[in-house]
Structure formats: structure tokens, C-alpha cells
Wavefront OBJ file of the C-alpha trace (Angstrom):
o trace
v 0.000 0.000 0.000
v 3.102 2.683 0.252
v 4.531 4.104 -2.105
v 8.457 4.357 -2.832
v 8.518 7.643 -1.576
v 6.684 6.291 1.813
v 9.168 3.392 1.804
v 11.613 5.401 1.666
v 11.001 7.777 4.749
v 9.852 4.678 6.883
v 13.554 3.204 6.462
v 15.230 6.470 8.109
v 12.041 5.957 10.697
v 12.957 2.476 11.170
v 17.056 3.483 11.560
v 16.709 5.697 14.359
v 14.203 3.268 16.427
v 16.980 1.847 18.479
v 18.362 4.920 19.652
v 14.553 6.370 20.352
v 14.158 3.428 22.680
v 16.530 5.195 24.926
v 15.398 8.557 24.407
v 13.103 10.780 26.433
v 11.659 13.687 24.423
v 11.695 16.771 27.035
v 7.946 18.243 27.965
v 7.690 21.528 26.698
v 7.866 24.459 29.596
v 4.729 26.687 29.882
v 6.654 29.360 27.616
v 7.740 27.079 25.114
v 3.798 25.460 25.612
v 2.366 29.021 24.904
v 4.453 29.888 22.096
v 3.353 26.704 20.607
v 0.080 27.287 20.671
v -0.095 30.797 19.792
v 1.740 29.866 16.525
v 0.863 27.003 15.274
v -2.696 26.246 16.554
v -5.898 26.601 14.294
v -7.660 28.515 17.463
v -5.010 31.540 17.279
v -5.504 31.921 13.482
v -6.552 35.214 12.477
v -8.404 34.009 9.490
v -10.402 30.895 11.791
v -12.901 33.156 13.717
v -15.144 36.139 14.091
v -17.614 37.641 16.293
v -20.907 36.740 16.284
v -23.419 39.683 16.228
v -26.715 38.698 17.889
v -27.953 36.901 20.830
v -26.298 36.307 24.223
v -22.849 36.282 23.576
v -23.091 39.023 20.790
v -19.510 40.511 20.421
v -17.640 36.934 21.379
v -15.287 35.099 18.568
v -16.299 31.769 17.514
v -15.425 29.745 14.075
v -16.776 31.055 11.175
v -18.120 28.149 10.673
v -20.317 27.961 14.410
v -21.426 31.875 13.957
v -22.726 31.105 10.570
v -25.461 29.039 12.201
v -26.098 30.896 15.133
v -26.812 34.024 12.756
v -29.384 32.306 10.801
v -32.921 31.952 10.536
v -35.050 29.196 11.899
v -35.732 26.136 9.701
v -39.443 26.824 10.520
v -42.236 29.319 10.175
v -42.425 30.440 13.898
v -45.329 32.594 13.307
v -47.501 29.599 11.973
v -49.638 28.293 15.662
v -47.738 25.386 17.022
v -49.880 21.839 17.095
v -51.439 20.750 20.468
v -49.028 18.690 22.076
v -48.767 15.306 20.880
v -46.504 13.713 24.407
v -46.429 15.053 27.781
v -43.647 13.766 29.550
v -41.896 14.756 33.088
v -38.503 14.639 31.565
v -37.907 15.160 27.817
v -33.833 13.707 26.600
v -32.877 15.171 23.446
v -30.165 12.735 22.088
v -29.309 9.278 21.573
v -25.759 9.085 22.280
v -24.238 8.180 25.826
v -25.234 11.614 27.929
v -28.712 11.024 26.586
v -29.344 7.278 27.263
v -27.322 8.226 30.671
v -29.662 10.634 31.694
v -32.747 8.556 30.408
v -31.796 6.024 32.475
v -31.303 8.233 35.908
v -34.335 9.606 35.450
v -36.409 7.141 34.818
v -34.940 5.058 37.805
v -35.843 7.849 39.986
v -40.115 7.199 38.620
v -40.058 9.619 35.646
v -42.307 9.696 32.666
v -39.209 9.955 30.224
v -39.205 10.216 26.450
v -36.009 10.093 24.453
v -35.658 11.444 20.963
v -32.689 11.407 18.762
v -32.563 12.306 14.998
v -30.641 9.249 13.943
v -30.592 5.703 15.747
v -30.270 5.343 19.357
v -26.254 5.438 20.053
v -25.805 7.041 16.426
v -22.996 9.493 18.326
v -19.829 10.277 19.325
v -19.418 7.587 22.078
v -19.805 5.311 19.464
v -16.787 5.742 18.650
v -14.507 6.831 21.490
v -11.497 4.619 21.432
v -9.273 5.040 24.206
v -10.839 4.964 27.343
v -12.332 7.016 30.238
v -10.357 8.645 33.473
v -11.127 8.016 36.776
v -9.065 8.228 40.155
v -9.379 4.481 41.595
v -5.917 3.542 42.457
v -4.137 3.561 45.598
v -1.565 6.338 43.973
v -4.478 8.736 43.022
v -7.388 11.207 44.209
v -10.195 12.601 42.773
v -8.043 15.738 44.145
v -4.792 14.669 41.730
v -7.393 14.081 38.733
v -8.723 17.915 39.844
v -5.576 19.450 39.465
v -4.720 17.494 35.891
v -7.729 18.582 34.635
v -7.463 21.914 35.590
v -4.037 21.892 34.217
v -5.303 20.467 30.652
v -7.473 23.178 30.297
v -5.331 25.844 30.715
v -6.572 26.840 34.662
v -9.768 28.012 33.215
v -12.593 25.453 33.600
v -15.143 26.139 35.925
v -13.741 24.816 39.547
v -17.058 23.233 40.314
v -17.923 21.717 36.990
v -14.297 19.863 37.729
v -15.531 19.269 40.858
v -18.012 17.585 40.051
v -16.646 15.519 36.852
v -13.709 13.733 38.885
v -15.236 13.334 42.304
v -17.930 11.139 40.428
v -15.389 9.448 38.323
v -15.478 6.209 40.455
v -19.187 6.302 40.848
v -19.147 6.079 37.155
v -16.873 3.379 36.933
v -18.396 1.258 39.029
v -22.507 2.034 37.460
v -20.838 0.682 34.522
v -19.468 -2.208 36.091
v -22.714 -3.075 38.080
v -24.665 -2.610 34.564
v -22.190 -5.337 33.021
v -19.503 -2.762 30.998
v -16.340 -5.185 30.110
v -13.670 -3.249 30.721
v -10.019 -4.887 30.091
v -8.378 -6.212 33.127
v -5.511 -8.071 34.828
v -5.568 -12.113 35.162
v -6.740 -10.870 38.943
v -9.356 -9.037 37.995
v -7.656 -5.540 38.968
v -8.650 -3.111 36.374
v -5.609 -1.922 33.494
v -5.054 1.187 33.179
v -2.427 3.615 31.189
v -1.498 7.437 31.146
v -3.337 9.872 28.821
v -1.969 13.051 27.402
v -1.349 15.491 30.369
v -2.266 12.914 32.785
v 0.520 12.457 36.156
v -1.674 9.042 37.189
v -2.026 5.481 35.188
v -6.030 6.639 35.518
v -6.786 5.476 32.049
v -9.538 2.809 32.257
v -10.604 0.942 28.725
v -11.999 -2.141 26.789
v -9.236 -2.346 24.541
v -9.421 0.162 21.983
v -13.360 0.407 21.871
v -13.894 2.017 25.310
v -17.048 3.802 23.919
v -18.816 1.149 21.554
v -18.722 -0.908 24.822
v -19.939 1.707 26.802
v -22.476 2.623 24.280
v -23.780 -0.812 23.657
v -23.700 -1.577 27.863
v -26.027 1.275 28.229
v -28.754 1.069 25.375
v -28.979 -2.457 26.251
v -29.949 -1.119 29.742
v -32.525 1.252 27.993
v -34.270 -1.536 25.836
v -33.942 -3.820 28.757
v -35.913 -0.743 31.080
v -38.325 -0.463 28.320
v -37.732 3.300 28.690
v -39.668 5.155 25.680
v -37.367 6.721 22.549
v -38.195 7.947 19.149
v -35.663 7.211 16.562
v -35.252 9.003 13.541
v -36.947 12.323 14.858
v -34.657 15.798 15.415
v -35.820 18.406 17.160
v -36.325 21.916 15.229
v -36.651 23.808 18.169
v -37.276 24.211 22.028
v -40.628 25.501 22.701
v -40.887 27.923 25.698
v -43.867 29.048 27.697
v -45.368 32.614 28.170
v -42.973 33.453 31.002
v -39.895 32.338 29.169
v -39.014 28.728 30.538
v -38.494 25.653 28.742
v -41.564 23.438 27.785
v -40.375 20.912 25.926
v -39.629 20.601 22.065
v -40.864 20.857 18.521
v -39.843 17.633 16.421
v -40.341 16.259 12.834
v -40.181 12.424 12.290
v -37.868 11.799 9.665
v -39.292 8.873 7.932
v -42.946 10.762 7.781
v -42.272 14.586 7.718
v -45.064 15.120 10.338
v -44.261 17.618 13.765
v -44.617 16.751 17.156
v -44.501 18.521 19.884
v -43.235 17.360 23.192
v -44.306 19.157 26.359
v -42.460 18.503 29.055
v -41.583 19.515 33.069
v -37.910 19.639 32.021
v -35.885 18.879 29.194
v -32.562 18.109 28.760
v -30.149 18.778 25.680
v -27.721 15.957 24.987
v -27.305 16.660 21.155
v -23.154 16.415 21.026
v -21.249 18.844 19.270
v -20.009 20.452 16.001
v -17.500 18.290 14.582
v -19.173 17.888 10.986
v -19.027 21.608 10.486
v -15.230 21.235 9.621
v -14.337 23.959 11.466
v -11.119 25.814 9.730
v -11.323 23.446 7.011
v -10.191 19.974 9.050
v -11.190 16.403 8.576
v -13.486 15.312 11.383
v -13.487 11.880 13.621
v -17.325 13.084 14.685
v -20.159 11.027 13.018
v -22.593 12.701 10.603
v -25.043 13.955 13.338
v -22.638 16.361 14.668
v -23.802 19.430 13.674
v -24.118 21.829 16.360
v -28.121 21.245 16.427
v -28.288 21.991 20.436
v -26.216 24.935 20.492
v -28.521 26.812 17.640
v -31.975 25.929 20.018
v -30.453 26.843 23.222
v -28.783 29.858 22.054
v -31.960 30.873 20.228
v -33.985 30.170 23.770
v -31.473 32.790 25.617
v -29.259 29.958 26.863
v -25.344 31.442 26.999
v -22.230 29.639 25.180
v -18.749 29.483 26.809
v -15.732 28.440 25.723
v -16.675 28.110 21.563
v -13.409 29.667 20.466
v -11.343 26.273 21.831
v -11.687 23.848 19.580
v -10.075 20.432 20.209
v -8.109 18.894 17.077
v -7.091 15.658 17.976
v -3.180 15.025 17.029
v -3.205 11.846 15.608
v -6.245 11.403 13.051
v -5.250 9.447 9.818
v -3.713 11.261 6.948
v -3.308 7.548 4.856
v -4.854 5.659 3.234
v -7.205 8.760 2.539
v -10.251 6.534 2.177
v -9.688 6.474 5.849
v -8.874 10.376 6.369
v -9.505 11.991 9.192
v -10.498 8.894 11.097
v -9.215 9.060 14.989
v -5.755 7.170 15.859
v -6.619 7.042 19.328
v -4.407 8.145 21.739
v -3.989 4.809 23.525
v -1.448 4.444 20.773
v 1.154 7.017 22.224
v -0.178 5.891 26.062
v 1.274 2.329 25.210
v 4.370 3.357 23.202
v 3.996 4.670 20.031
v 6.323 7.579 18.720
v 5.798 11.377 16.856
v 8.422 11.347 14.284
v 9.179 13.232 11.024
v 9.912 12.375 7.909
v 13.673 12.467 8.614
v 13.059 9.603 11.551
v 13.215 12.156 14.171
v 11.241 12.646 17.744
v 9.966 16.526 17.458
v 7.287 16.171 20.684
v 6.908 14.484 24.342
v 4.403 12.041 22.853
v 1.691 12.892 25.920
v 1.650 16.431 25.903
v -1.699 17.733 25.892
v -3.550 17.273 22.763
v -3.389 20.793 21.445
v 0.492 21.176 22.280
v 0.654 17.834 20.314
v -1.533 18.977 17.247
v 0.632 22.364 16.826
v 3.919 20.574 17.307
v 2.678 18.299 13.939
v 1.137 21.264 11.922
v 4.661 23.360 12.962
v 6.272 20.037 11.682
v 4.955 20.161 8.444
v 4.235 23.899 7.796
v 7.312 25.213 9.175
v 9.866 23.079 9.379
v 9.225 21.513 6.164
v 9.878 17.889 7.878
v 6.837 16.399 7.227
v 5.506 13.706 4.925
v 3.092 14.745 1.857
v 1.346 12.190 -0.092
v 0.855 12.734 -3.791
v -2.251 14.064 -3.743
v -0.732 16.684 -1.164
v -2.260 15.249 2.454
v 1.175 16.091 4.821
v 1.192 14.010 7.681
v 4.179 12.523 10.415
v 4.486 9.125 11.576
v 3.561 7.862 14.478
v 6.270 4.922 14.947
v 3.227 2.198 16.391
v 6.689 -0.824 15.808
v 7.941 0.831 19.113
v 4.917 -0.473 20.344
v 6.278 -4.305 19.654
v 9.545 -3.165 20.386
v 8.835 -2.199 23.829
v 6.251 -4.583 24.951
v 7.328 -7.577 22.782
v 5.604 -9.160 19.365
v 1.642 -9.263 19.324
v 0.900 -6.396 21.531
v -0.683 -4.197 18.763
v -3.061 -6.680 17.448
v -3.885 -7.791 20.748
v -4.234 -3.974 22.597
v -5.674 -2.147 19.301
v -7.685 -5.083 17.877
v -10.029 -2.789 16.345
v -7.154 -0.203 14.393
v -5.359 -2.773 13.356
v -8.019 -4.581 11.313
v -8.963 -1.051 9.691
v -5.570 -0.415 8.667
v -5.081 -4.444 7.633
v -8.315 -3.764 5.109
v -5.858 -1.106 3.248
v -2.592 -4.111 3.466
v -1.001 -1.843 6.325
v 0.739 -3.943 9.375
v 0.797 -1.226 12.143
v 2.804 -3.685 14.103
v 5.293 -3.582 11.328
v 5.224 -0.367 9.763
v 4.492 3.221 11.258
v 1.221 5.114 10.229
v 0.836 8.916 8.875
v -1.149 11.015 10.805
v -2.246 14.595 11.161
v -4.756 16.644 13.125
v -8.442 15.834 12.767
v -10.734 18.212 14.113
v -12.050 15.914 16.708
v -13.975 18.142 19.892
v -15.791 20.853 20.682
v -14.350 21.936 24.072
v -16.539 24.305 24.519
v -20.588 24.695 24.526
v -23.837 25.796 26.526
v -22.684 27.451 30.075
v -24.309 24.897 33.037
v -23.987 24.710 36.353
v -23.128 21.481 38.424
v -26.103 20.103 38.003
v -26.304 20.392 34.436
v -29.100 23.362 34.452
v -28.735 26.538 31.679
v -28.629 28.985 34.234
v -30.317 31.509 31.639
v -33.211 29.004 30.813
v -35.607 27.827 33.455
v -36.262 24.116 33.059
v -33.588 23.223 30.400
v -30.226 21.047 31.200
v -27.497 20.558 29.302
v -25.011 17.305 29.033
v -21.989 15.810 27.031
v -20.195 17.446 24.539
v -23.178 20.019 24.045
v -22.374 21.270 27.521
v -19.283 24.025 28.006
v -16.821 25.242 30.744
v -15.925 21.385 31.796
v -13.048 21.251 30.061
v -12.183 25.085 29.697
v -9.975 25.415 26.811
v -9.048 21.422 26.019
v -9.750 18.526 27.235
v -7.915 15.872 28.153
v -7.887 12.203 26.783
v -10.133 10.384 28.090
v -12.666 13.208 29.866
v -15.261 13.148 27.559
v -16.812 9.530 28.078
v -16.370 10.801 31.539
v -17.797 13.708 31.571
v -21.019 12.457 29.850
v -21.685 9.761 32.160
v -21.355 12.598 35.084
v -23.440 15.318 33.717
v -25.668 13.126 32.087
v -26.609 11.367 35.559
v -26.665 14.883 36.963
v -29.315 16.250 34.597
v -31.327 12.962 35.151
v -31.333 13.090 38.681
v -32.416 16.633 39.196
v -34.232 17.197 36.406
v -36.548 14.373 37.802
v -36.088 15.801 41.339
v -37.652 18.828 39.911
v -39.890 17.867 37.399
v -42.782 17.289 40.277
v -42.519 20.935 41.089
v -42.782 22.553 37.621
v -46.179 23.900 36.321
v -45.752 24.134 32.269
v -47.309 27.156 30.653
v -48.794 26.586 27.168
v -46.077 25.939 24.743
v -44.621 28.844 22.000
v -42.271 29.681 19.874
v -42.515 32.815 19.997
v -38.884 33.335 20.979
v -37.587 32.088 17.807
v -39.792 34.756 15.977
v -38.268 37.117 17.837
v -34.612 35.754 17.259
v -35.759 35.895 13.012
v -36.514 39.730 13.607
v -33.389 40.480 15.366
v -31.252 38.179 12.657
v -33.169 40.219 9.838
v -32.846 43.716 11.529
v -28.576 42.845 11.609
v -28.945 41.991 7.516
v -28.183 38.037 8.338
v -29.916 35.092 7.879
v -28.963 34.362 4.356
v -28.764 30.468 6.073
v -30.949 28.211 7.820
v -30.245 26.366 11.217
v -30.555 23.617 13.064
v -28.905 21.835 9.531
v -29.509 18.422 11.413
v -26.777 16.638 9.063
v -24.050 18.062 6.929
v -24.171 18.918 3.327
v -21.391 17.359 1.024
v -22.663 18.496 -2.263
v -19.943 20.251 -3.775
v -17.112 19.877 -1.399
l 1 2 3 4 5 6 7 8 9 10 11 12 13 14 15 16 17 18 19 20 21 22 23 24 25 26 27 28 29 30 31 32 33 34 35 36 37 38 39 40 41 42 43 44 45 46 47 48 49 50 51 52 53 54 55 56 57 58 59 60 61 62 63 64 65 66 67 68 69 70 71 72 73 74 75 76 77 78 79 80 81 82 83 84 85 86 87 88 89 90 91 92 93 94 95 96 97 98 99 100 101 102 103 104 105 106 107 108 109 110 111 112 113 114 115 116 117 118 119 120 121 122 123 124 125 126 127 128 129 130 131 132 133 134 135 136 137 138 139 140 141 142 143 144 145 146 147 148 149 150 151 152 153 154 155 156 157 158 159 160 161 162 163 164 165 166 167 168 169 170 171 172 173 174 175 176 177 178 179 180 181 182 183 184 185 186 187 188 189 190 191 192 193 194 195 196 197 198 199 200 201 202 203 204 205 206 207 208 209 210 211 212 213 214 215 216 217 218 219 220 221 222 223 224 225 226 227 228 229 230 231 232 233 234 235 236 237 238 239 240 241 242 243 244 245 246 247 248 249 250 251 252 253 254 255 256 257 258 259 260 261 262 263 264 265 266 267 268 269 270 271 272 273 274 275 276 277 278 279 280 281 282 283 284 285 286 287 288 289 290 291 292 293 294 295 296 297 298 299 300 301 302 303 304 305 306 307 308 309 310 311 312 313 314 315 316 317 318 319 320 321 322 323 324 325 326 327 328 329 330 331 332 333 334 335 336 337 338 339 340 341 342 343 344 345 346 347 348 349 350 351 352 353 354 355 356 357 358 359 360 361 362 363 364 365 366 367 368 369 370 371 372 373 374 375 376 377 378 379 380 381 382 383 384 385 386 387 388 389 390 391 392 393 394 395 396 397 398 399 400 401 402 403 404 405 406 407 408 409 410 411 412 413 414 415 416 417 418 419 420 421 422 423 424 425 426 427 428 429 430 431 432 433 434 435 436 437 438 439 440 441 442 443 444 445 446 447 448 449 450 451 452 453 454 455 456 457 458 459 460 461 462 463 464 465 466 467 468 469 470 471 472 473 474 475 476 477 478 479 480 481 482 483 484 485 486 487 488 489 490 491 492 493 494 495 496 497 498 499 500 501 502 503 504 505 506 507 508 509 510 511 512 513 514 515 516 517 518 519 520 521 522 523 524 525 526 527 528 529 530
């Protein structure tokens, strides 16, 4: 499958492997971090981002991309009356993935009427296809209060303190509800859980099922939904949030795919799992996200009143595949580097610490091959580095790749690659949106009575990256969260009569600032053309 040219940079990768074994790359000192970043990163781009001009955060930069959605017009005629409500339901979950069937589940333990609705298939989503694994503190080495500070640290010291809170002093709650529930997670002859380091991590907190931590995760918990019985709608995306006359959430106007026909949903509280933005391409990137990634809950809350926080962080993951480019953009997960794999250039050389946080690690690649002119282009022009995955055998002896990535290596065995034998080119792939709708540590939109947010489609967790491994985390936390209380609360909430009169007033304001030459929610991306 590679070329000459490819052969030929793989041999001065394979000379220099003996001398790698013995040496350690330096981490990069906050300076050296910082000047990084502010060179090489998409996010400090002049060209990547703009500020939006309406709604709450009016005057804040985002991608181009993002604010192109927020400063459009609704997909429907708001001034047309709404339908009677169709479903009345004490908790309404909007989103399939693992934040939604996680909250679902909380709820409805706790006596709920719940309804979950998602626009593809339940588990269609991002947890799907999380490879690496999830953190939590559960060894005798580390603390919820180490995991604290590494989190902070990832995110640059500005994630909300009790978001963090929150997110790592539940970590080995969460571990052990998917235990109980029956998640198989990879583990010693003993039974004591494996675990390796993550980018940025100073613990062995990594917990996985080889390398398909979230399609086990994913299938452990909609099993638990079907098993439940608890009620979902496939195949049906929300258009909007409906409000009520003094302003707080109601519920949700839907249209069933397969039939065109709206619904409406009323309900005592609603919560907003609808993952992030990943299929917008945001500065022009490949994407790891799956095709329902399209910033859907972002538009509806923002429209509602509901803030955003941290949308000019975006997360591209370092290693995403640059060849074969059928595969492009696909994640390499970072389990990879956690179990040995190397960065190295074209030349065979180590240019990065291989676990420095993931956007130290995405610059240091795009400086690689910008810059320095050491990377690796393919002939249709794709650059890319290697990541040396032979260390991997080298280190831990013959067979560990097939039998720790079982899943990579048969993708990259389709295309006649050997990871175990030869190194694989990579490159960024826009991969997270670290930012999203503010929340407090319950998962409530403090701006919008009655509406919770969780997962990706939730913001200030991470602050301005997130480290490997926090995001199956952090929607198992928040989505509990937002199922518990939301239930707790959904006895004491009187719904007004459902409107959206809010988004007619958003249209005005969007035509009154000369926008809205675009439609939003988009619901799935548009490829025609690109």
C-alpha cells in the first residue's frame, strides 16, 4: 500500500528506532507550551474566527463556521400556531448518544415519565466511537483531588472549579454504574482493572476495553434502555425548544424523519444531549465526529437565551489518519502514544513528548509540516508525520498491537497496512468541541428555566481542552446529573402553554442585523460540492 517515496522515509524511521528506545523527548515548559500554541494552533488563526453579532454572547469570537449558524434563521415558520401537544412527559432527553441514554436512564430510575428522541438511531454518536478509554481516580496512587488538578491543568486553569468538581469526584461512581450494569472493561488475570497514562495525565487513571472504550460503553447502556423499556423515538430531530409565556423551557418541537409530520413534546424539564459540532469542519479539518454532529443543540439553546462558553477552543485531535485517505480523518486514538507509540518526522526524528496535551501535540505536527518543512506529503498533497506504532512491539514484545488495538489494526489491515510492522501517517483531525452551553453542576442553563445541558453540548468542563479520556467521563457525570435533578424537579414545575414565539423574535433580530442568508438547526451536513 506505500509508495516508494513512503518506503523510503519509513527506512530512516525504522534506523533511528533503536536509539529512540533510549530517548526521552523533554515536555515543553509553559513558555515554550504558549508559544506553541499561539503559533501554530488553528484557534489563534486570524483568518479561523469572528464575532458573532446577535444573541447572548453578541460581540464573542467563535469559528466562522459555528457563527454562521447561530446568525441564521429558523428552519421553521415560527409565526404559523404550534400543534397541540402530541406527548407530555416529566422529563424530555434530546439525544441518543451516551449523555442522553445516561440521563434517560437516571431519570427514569428515579419514577419519571421519560421520552427520548434522537434524529438518527439510538447510540448514532460520538461515544460510538470513542477509542481510548475514560479517566477516573481508583488507584491507591491517586485522588479525585490529583485528577482535579490534571484537569485543571489540561485546560489551561480556566474550567469552571465546580464543573471539575463535580466531573472527577464522580469518576469512580461512574466506573463502578458501569461495572454493576455489566460494561467489560479490560483487566488483569486478577481481575484488577488496566489502566495507562493519557496526554497530560501524572496518574495510570486510564480505564478501557481495549481500543473500543465507547462502543462498549455505548452498547452496555442502550442495552440497559431496551432492557428498562424506557420510551425513545428514533429518527426524529428536534427543530426547536418551545418555551412558555414566562420564558421557561416546555419541551420541544420535532419532525419524524421517515414521515415529515411535527410533534410537539411538552415537558416539566428537558434536557439537551445533542453532542457537538464536529461535521461543520471547522477551519477546514477532517473530522473523527459522526454525521449527526452538527451543532443542532447549540442553535436551540442559544436561540432560547441559553449562553455559550468556551466556543473559540476547539479540540483537534493530534493523531487522526492522513493515509490511506479513504480512511482520512479517522481518529488514531491516543492509547497508541499511552502504550508506546512515537511522533516522528519524515527524517526519523522525535519533534514532541508524545503525551503532551492534545493541542500542544496537534501544533507541534502542523509546525512540523508547515514550518519546518519535515513532514511527509502524499501525492495528492495530504502532509502528515508518523507515528512509529513498531515501538509499540519493540517495547512490549511481538503481538501487543493486534492484541491492545484489535479494532485499528483490522482497519488499517483492510488497506494491506501492518501497524505492528510499519508506522502510520497522521495529522490533526478536528475531533472536539471543548466548549458549549454554560451549566452549572447540576447540568441546568442557568439563563433558561427548566432546560439542562449534558456531554459534549455542555461548556466550561473542560475550559480550553480537554484531556484524553474526559469526555466519556464527563457524559456519564453530567448526564446522571441532569437525570437526577431534572426528575427531582420535574414534580414541582407547572408548564405554561407551549410557543415559539422566541424564535420569531430571534428571526426579527437576525433580519434587523442583515443576516440570515442560512438556515439552522442543519440536522446533518451537506457534502454536495465539497
Amino acid at each position: 500500500m506505500y509508495s516508494a517515496s513512503m518506503r523510503e522515509s519509513i527506512a530512516k524511521v525504522a534506523a533511528t528506532r533503536e536509539r529512540r528506545l533510549e530517548e526521552k523527548h523533554p515536555r515543553l515548559t509553559p513558555d515554550e507550551k504558549d508559544a506553541l500554541l499561539r503559533g501554530f494552533h488553528p484557534d489563534f488563526r486570524e483568518d479561523t474566527q469572528r464575532p458573532v453579532k446577535i444573541g447572548p454572547n453578541a460581540g464573542d469570537s467563535m469559528p466562522h463556521e459555528l457563527v454562521n449558524l447561530l446568525e441564521a434563521r429558523s428552519v421553521i415558520d415560527p409565526v404559523r400556531p404550534l400543534p397541540e401537544p402530541d406527548l407530555d412527559v416529566d422529563v424530555l432527553v434530546i439525544g441518543g448518544g451516551g449523555a442522553g441514554v445516561a440521563a434517560a436512564l437516571t431519570a427514569h430510575e428515579l419514577g419519571s415519565r421519560v421520552l427520548l428522541v434522537t434524529k438518527l438511531r439510538l447510540g448514532d454518536a460520538n461515544t460510538m466511537m470513542a477509542q481510548g478509554g475514560i479517566q477516573a481516580a481508583s488507584k491507591p496512587n491517586d485522588s479525585p483531588v490529583i485528577h482535579y488538578l490534571d484537569v485543571l491543568g489540561g485546560g489551561g486553569f480556566t474550567n469552571k472549579p465546580e464543573l471539575v468538581r463535580a466531573l472527577t469526584s464522580d469518576a469512580p461512581l461512574v466506573i463502578k454504574w458501569l461495572e454493576d450494569l455489566g460494561c467489560m472493561f479490560s483487566k488483569q488475570p486478577d481481575g484488577t482493572m488496566m489502566s495507562i497514562h493519557g496526554g497530560g495525565t501524572s496518574r495510570k487513571r486510564m480505564h478501557f476495553a481495549r481500543d473500543y472504550t465507547g462502543a462498549e460503553i455505548m452498547r452496555t447502556l442502550r442495552d440497559e434502555l431496551l432492557n428498562r423499556d424506557v420510551p425513545f423515538i428514533e429518527f426524529c430531530p428536534v427543530l426547536e425548544l418551545v418555551l412558555d409565556q414566562e420564558g421557561k423551557c416546555a419541551g420541544a418541537l420535532m419532525q419524524n424523519f421517515e414521515t415529515g409530520q411535527f410533534l410537539v413534546a411538552r415537558a416539566r424539564t428537558t434536557i439537551l444531549a445533542t453532542g457537538g459540532f464536529g461535521r461543520l469542519h471547522v477551519s477546514g479539518f477532517p473530522t473523527s465526529n459522526h454525521y449527526g454532529a452538527t451543532a443542532d443543540g447549540l442553535i436551540m439553546a442559544y436561540r432560547a437565551g441559553g449562553r455559550l462558553a468556551f466556543l473559540d477552543a476547539t479540540q483537534f485531535h493530534p493523531t487522526g489518519v492522513a493515509f490511506p485517505e479513504q480512511m482520512l480523518g479517522q481518529l488514531v486514538t491516543e492509547k497508541v502514544r499511552g502504550v508506546g507509540a512515537q511522533l516522528v518526522n519524515a527524517e526519523g526524528e522525535q519533534f514532541v513528548f508524545p503525551l503532551e496535551t492534545r493541542d500542544a501535540v496537534s501544533a507541534a505536527i502542523i509546525r512540523e509540516c508547515s514550518d519546518r518543512g519535515k513532514g511527509f506529503a502524499t501525492e495528492t498533497g495530504q502532509p502528515g508525520v508518523w507515528l512509529d506504532s513498531p515501538m509499540i512491539e519493540r517495547i512490549h514484545g511481538p503481538g501487543t498491537v493486534r492484541k491492545e488495538l484489535p479494532a485499528m489494526f483490522r482497519q488499517y489491515e483492510r488497506f494491506g497496512i501492518d501497524m505492528s510492522q510499519d508506522p502510520i501517517l497522521i495529522y490533526p483531525t478536528l475531533h472536539y468541541q471543548n466548549g458549549g452551553i454554560e451549566i452549572d453542576e447540576h447540568g441546568r442553563c442557568p439563563q433558561v428555566a427548566n432546560l439542562y445541558v449534558a456531554g459534549e453540548a455542555a461548556g466550561g468542563i473542560h475550559g480550553r481542552n480537554r484531556l484524553m479520556g474526559n469526555s466519556l467521563l464527563d457524559i456519564l457525570v453530567f448526564g446522571r446529573r441532569a437525570g437526577r435533578h431534572a426528575a427531582e424537579q420535574a414534580p414541582t414545575v407547572k408548564v405554561g402553554t407551549p410557543s415559539v414565539e422566541h424564535v420569531a423574535r430571534f428571526n426579527q433580530e437576525v433580519a434587523a442585523a442583515g443576516l440570515g442568508q442560512a438556515s439552522a438547526p442543519i440536522l446533518l451536513p451537506d457534502y454536495v460540492g465539497r
